[in-house]
PATI-694551 format. One line per 5 residues: number of its first residue (from 1); their letters; for each residue z, x, y of C-alpha. Coordinates in steps of 0.1 Angstrom, whole numbers, plus 5000, padded with zeros to 4 digits. Example, Ala and Ser with C-alpha at 12.3 -4.5 7.8 and 13.67 -1.06 7.14 Angstrom:
1) AS) 5078,5123,4955; 5071,5137,4989 .
//
This chain:
1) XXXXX) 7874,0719,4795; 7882,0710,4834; 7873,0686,4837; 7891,0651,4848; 7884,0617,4837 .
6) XXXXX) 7876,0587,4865; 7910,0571,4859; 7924,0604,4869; 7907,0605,4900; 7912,0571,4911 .
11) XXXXX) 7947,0576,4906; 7947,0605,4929; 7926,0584,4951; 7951,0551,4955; 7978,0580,4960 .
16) XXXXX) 7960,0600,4987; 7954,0562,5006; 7988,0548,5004; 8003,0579,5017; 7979,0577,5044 .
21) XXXXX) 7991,0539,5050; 8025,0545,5048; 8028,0577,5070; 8007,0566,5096; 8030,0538,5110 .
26) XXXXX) 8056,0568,5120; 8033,0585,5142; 8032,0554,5174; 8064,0558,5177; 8085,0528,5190 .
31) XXXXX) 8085,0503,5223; 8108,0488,5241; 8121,0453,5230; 8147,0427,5235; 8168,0407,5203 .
36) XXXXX) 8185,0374,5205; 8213,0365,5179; 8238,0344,5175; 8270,0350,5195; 8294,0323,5180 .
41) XXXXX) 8296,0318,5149; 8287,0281,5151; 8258,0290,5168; 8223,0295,5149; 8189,0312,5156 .
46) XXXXX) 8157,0300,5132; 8122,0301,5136; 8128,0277,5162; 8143,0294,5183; 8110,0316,5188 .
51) XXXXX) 8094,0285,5210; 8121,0284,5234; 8122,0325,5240; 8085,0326,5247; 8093,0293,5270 .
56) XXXXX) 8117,0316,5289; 8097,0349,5291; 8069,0329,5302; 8090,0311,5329; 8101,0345,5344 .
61) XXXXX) 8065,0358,5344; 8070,0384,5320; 8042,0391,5292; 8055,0402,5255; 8034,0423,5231 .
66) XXXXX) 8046,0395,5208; 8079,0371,5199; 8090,0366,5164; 8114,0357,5141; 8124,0383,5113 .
71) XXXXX) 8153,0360,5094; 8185,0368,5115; 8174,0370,5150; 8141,0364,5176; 8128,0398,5183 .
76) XXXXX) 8104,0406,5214; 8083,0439,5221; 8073,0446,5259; 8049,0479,5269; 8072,0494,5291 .
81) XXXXX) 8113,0493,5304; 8107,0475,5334; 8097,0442,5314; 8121,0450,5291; 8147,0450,5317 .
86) XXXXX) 8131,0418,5331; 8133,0399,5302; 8170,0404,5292; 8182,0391,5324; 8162,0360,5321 .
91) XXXXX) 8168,0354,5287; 8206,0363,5291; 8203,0338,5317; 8185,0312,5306; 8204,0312,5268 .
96) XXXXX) 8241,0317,5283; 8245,0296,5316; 8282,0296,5315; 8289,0339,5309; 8326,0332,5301 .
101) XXXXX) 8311,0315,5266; 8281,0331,5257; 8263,0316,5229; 8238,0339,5228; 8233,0380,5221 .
106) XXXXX) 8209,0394,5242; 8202,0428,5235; 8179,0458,5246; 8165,0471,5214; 8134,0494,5205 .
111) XXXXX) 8109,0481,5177; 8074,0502,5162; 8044,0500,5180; 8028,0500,5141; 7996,0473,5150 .
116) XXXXX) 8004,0440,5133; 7980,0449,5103; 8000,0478,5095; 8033,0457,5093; 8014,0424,5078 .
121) XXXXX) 8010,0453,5053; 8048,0461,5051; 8040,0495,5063; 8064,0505,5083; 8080,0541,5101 .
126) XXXXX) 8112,0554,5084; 8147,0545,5102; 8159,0580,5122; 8196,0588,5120; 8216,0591,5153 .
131) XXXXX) 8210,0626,5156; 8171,0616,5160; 8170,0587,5176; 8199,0585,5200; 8224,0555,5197 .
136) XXXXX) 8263,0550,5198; 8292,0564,5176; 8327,0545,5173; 8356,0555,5155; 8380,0527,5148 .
141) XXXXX) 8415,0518,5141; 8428,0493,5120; 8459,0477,5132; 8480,0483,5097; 8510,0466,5109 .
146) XXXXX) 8495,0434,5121; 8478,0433,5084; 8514,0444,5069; 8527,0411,5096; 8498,0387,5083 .
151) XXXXX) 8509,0394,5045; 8545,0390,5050; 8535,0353,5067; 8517,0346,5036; 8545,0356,5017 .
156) XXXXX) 8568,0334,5038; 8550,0305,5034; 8546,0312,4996; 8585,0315,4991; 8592,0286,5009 .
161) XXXXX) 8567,0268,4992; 8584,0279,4958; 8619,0271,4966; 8608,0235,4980; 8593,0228,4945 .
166) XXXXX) 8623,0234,4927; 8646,0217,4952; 8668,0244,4959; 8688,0249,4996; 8682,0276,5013 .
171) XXXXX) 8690,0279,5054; 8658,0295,5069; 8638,0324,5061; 8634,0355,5087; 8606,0373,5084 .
176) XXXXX) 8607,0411,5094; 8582,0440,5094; 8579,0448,5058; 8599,0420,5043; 8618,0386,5044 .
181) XXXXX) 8654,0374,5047; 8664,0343,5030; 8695,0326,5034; 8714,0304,5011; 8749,0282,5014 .
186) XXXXX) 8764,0307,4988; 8765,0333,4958; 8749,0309,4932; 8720,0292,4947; 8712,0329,4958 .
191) XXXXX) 8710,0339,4921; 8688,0310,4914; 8669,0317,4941; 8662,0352,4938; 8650,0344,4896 .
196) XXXXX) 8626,0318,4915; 8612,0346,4939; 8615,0371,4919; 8587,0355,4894; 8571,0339,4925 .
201) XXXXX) 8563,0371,4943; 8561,0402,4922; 8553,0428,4948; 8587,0420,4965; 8617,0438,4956 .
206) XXXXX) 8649,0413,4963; 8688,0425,4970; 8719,0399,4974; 8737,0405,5009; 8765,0394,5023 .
211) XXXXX) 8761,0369,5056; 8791,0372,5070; 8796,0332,5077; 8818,0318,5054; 8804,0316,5017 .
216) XXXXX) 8768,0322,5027; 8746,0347,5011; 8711,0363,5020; 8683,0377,5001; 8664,0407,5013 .
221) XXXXX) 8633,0411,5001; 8615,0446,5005; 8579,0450,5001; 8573,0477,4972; 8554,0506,4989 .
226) XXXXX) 8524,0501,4958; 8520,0467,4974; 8521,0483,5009; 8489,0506,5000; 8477,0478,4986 .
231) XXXXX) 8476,0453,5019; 8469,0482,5038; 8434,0494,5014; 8428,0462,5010; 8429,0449,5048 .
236) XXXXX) 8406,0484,5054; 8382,0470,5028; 8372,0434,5040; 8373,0448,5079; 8348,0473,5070 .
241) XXXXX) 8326,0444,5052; 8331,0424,5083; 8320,0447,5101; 8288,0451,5083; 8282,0414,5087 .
246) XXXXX) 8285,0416,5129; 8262,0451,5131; 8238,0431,5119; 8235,0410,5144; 8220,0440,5163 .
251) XXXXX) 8193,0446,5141; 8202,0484,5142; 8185,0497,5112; 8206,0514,5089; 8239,0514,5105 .
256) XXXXX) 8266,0540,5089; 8298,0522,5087; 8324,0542,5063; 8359,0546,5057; 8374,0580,5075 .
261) XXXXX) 8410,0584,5062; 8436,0557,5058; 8434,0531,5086; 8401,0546,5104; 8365,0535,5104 .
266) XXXXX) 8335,0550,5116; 8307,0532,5132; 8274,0547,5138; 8243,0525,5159; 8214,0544,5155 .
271) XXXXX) 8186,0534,5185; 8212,0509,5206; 8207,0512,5243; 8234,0485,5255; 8268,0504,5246 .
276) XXXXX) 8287,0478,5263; 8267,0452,5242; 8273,0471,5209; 8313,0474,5218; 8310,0437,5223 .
281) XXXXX) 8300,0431,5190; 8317,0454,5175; 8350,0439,5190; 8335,0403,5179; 8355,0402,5146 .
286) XXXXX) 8366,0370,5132; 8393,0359,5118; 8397,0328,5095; 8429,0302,5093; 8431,0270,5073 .
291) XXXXX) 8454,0243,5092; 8467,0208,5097; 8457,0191,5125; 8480,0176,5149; 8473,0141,5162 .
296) XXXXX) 8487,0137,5193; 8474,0169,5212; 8501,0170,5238; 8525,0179,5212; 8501,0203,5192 .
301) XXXXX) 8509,0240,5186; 8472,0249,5199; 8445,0229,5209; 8407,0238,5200; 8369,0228,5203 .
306) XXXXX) 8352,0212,5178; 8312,0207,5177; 8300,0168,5168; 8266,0167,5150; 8249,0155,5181 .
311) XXXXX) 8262,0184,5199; 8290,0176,5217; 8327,0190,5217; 8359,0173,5211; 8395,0184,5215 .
316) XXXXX) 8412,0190,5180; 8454,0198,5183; 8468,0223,5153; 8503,0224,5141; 8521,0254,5139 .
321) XXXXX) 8520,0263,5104; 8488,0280,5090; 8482,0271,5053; 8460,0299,5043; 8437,0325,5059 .
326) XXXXX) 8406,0342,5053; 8418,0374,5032; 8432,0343,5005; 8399,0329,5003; 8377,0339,4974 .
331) XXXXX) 8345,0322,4978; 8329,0292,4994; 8292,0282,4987; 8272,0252,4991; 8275,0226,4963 .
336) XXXXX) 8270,0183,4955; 8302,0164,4947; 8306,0138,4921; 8290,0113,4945; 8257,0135,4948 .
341) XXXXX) 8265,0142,4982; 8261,0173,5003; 8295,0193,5000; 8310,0231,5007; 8331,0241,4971 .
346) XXXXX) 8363,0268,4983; 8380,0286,4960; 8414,0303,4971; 8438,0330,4954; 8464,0319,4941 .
351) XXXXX) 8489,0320,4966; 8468,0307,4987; 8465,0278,4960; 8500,0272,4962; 8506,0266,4998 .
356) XXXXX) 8475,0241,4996; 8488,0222,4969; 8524,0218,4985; 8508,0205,5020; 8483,0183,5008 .
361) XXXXX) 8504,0168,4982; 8527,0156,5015; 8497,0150,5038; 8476,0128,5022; 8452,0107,5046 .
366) XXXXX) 8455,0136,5074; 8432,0160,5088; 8429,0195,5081; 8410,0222,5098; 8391,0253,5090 .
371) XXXXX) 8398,0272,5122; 8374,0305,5136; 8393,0325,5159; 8367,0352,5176; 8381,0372,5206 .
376) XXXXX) 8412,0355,5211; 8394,0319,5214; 8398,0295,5184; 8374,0268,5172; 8374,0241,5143 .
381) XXXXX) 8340,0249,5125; 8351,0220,5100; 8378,0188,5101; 8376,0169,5073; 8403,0141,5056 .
386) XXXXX) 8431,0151,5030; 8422,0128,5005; 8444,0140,4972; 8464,0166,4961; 8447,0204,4957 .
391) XXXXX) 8451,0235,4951; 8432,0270,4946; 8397,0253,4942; 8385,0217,4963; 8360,0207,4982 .
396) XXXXX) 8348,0200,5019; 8330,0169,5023; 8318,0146,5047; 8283,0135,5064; 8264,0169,5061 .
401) XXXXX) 8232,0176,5054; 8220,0203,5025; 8213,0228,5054; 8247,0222,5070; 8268,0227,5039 .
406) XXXXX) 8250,0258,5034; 8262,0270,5072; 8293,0261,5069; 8299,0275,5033; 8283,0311,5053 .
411) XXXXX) 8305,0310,5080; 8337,0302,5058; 8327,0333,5035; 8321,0354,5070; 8347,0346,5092 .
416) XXXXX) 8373,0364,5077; 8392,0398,5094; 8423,0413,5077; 8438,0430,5109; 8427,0437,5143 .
421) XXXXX) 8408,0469,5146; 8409,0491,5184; 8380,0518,5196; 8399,0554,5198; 8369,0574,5201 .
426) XXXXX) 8332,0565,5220; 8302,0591,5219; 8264,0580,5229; 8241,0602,5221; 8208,0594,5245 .
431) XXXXX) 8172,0592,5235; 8163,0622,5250; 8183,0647,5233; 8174,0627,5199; 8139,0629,5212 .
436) XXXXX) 8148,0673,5215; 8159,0667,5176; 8130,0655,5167; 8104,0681,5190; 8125,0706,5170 .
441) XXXXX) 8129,0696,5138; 8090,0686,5138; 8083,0726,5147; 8106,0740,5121; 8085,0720,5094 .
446) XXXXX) 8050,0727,5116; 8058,0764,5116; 8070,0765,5082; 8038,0749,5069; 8017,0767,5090 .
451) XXXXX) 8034,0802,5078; 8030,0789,5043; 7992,0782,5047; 7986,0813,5057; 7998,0835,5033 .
456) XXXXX) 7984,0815,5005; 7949,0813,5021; 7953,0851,5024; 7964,0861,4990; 7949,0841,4970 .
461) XXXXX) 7918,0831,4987; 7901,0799,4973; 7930,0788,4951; 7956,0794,4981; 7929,0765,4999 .
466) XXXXX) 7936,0744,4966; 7972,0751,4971; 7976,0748,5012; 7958,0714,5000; 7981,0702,4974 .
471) XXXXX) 8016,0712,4998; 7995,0686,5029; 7997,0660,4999; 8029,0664,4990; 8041,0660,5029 .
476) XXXXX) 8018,0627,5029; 8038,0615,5001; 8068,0621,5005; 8072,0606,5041; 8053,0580,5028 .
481) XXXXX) 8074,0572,4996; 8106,0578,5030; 8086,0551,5048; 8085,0526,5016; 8118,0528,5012 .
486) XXXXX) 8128,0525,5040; 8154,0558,5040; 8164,0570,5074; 8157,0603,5082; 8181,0624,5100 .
491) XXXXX) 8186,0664,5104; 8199,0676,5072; 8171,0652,5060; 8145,0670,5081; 8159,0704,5068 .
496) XXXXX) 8156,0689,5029; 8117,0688,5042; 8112,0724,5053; 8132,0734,5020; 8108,0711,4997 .
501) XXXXX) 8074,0726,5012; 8092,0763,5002; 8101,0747,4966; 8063,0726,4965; 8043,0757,4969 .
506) XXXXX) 8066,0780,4944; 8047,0760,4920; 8011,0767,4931; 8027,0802,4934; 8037,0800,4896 .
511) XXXXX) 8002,0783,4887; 7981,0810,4905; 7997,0842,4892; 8000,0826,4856; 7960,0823,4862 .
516) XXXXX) 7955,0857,4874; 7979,0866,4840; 7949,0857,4820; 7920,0870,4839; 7940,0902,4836 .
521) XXXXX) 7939,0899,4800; 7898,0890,4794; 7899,0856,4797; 7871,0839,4805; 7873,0818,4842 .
526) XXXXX) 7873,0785,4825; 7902,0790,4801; 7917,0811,4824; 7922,0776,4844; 7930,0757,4816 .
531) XXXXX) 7956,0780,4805; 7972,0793,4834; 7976,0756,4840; 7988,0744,4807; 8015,0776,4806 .
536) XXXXX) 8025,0772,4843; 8036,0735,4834; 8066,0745,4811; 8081,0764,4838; 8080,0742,4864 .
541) XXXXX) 8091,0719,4848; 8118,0740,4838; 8130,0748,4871; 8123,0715,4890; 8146,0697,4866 .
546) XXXXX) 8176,0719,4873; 8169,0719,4908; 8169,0678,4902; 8202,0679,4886; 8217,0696,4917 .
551) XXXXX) 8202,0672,4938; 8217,0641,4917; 8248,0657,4922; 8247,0659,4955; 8233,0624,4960 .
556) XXXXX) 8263,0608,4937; 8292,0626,4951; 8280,0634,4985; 8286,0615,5016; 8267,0612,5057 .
561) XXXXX) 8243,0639,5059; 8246,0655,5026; 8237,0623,5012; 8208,0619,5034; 8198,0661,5028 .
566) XXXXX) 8198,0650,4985; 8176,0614,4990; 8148,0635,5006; 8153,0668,4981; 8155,0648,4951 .
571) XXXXX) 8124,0627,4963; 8103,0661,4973; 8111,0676,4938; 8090,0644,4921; 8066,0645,4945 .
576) XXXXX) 8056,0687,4946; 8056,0680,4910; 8030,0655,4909; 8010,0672,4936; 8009,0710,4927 .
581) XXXXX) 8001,0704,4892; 7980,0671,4892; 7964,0673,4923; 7955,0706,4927; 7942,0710,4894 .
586) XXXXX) 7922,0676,4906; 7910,0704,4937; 7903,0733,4911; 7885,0708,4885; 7864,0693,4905 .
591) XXXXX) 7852,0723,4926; 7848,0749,4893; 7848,0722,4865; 7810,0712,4873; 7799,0748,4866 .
596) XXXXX) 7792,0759,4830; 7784,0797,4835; 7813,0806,4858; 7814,0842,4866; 7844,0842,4883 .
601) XXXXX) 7872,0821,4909; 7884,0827,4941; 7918,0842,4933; 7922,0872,4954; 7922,0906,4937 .
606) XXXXX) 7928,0909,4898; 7945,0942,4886; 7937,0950,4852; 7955,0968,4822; 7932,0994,4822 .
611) XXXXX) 7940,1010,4857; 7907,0989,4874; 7914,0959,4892; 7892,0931,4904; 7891,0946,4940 .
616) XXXXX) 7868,0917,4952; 7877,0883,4962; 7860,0869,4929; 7877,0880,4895; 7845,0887,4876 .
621) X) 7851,0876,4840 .
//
């Protein structure tokens, strides 16, 4: 009757061991390290790059636990600060030997002192939140009126653009903060021209004006406040996506970058130690600007670097006029033109489109540029010849090789920022008050459990054993289904801990009484535990899934730590459930299921209907 198949216990088995694998990486804690990245966006790291690190280190005479590449950046652990230290300013010097245009990130970072088996293994510690594990918090602004400014270009360009194709006069446009101006020799062509912009650019609300000069008229054109909040959400959007894509170069694990009203942003780098690094990277937005290139430089509106294959930089001159930028472009991505040759396929919106197809269709045979700007400093990441007329989709080809394209397509896609963004607020949180969190929150769940163990052992004896049992299981696996995951774990998620050992052991609670129910009532021991155990299940059940429907609605609608208090609760609810039915009936089978004249179990005291009770520790039967 209680007995449990093989299956049943291998199961339990392969549980109990990969909880074991998976928890145990979180308890060596973490070790000082040092990352290099990319700082330009021309500039790339491989599996190369590992040789030439370890060259360096071993140079300065500094010894690392070991030096590898982990997809984005080369990643070094030391045993203590004072190598740490070392090896940062000889790899900051070695990589970047002119400061004013470093190449290179070097930054102070911490990795797990997991042995390599245990990460060969993927088994690796959960990420800890800010509030555990120290680390830097920004809160951004986004510079609304230089995206409203950048629009209003586009749209400039775009007008003029439509009135050249239909070859009508107009005296200058005038752009202005939310708006353009548009001037024309008198009352008529302004009509005509206003039905051309009008169906040109919707968002754009147009009135006639008088000049003032003769017969001349102006159009105004107003920016409907829909296409405002538009620009604006839009521009808030692709910075925060930006964003995303420079934090990365970190290697902070689970950054929280997230929208905070309007035009703000907040930043959060769990575990950085270099705050001045982090701001620096932070502030390394990019922005993106398609252009013709000027021949003679001395004349040129701007004059940039461009990289050769071989590695050396030329001079390119711009002209003034940007063609499109990077919030036009759609996609770019790696492809083979018609010739089978390596080639980068753009696709632009379609104003974007329009402004292409008007400038290459009068600059055939000259060069064009994708420009990067990053931190005021531009450079030409492609030139390449305009050989026909194009529009909203072409492509970029030349002598590149598969691996090139597929750079170049990357930093096209990447290199775009809608509007400037400024730090307003700076907080670091050190490693030693995250280290206090941690003390802390560790005791809360310690003492909890401990309290919990207790009172169980005490009042119920054997079975509270069985139960104190099945609660250290559930702990194992749910940091060790935290650890798969990779979640990060921060206070409310410590706190959703503490609450799921209460919730695990209300079950075993539930189990135990519903056992002593049929004692009570003359059941024998063994189908007393069958019983109590098939009964119990309906009611947890029961409850658990109601509390998992609060949970889920807490996970879908929450946000910051009540999102990261609902990941662990809704994960503890699956997990008590599997360990205080399944593997403390495993416990109670395999300790009373052996014995075919059972007298009685280990309960605590059994008070019967009669006015006796079972005022021993064993419930005779």
């Amino acid at each position: 009757m209680n007995r449990y198949p093989w299956w049943k216990y291998t199961i339990l088995a392969i549980a109990l061991v990969v909880g074991l694998l998976f928890t145990l990486p979180n308890f060596f804690g973490e070790a000082p390290a040092v990352q290099v990245s990319s700082g330009k966006a021309t500039v790339k790291v491989d599996a190369s790059s590992v040789e030439r690190v370890t060259q360096v280190l071993t140079q300065a005479g500094v010894t690392a636990d070991f030096v590898q590449f982990d997809g984005t950046s080369v990643r070094a652990r030391f045993t203590d600060t004072d190598a740490q230290i070392k090896a940062k300013d000889a790899l900051a010097k070695a990589l970047n030997p002119d400061p004013s245009d470093a190449r290179y990130i070097v930054a102070l970072n911490l990795l797990s002192r997991s042995p390599a088996w245990l990460a060969r293994m993927r088994a690796l510690p959960m990420y800890l939140g800010l509030d555990l594990r120290g680390g830097v918090h920004f809160l951004m602004q986004v510079d609304m009126r230089a995206a409203l400014k950048q629009a209003v270009d586009t749209y400039a360009s775009d007008a003029r653009n439509a009135l050249r194709e239909k070859r009508l006069r107009f005296s200058g446009i005038t752009r202005e903060p939310a708006g353009l101006t548009v001037g024309f020799p008198d009352s008529a062509a302004a009509e005509a021209g206003r039905a051309i912009l009008a169906d040109r650019l919707p968002s754009v609300q147009w009135t006639t004006e008088s000049a003032g000069e003769g017969s001349s008229v102006r159009l105004v054109g107003r920016l409907a406040q829909p296409a405002i909040n538009e620009i604006q959400s839009q521009a808030l959007k692709q910075n925060i996506e930006t964003l995303h894509k420079r934090v990365n170069e970190l290697g902070v694990a689970e950054p929280v970058i997230q929208q905070q009203g309007a035009d703000r942003v907040v930043v959060q780098l769990p575990g950085v130690q270099d705050t001045a690094r982090a701001k620096d990277i932070i502030g390394r937005t990019a922005t993106l600007q398609i252009r013709l290139v000027e021949s003679d430089t001395a004349s040129a509106a701007e004059v940039v670097p461009t990289r050769e294959r071989d590695g050396s930089t030329r001079q390119v001159g711009l002209k003034r006029e940007v063609v499109a930028t990077g919030d036009q472009l759609k996609n770019a991505s790696a492809t083979i033109d018609k010739d089978q040759r390596p080639a980068v396929s753009v696709r632009l919106d379609d104003v974007g489109g329009r402004a292409m197809r008007a400038v290459t269709r009068d600059n055939l045979g000259k060069l064009m540029a994708i420009v990067l700007y990053e931190k005021g400093k531009g450079e030409a990441i492609s030139v390449a010849t305009i050989q026909g007329e194009f529009g909203s989709d072409f492509q970029i080809t030349g002598s590149f090789t598969p691996q090139e394209t597929a750079d170049l397509a990357l930093l096209t896609r990447a290199g775009s920022l809608a509007a400037p963004m400024e730090i307003i607020e700076e907080r670091t949180i050190g490693p030693s008050l995250g280290a206090e969190n941690i003390a802390k929150g560790f005791d809360s769940v310690s003492y909890g459990f401990a309290a919990i163990a207790v009172f169980m052992c005490v009042y119920y004896l054997l079975f509270g054993v069985f139960s104190t049992l099945a609660l250290a299981f559930n702990l194992l696996l749910l940091v060790a289904v935290l650890s798969m995951l990779q979640a990060t774990l921060t206070l409310p998620g410590i706190a959703a801990i503490a609450l799921t050992l209460g919730m695990a052991i209300d079950a075993n609670v539930l189990i135990n009484e519903r056992v002593r129910e049929e004692l009570r009532g003359g059941a024998p021991p063994q189908q007393a535990i069958h019983t109590g155990y098939e009964r119990a299940w309906g009611t947890i059940l029961d409850s658990n899934i109601t509390t998992l429907i609060a949970g889920m609605a807490l996970l879908a609608f929450g946000s910051g730590p009540v999102r990261g208090f609902a990941v662990v609760h809704c994960l503890g609810i699956l997990t008590s459930m599997f360990s205080a039915v399944m593997f403390s009936r495993g416990l109670v089978n395999f300790w009373y299921g052996r014995q075919k004249r059972l007298k009685g179990v280990s309960i605590g005291q059994v008070w019967r209907p009669d006015g006796g009770s079972g005022t021993k520790p064993l419930a005779e039967s």
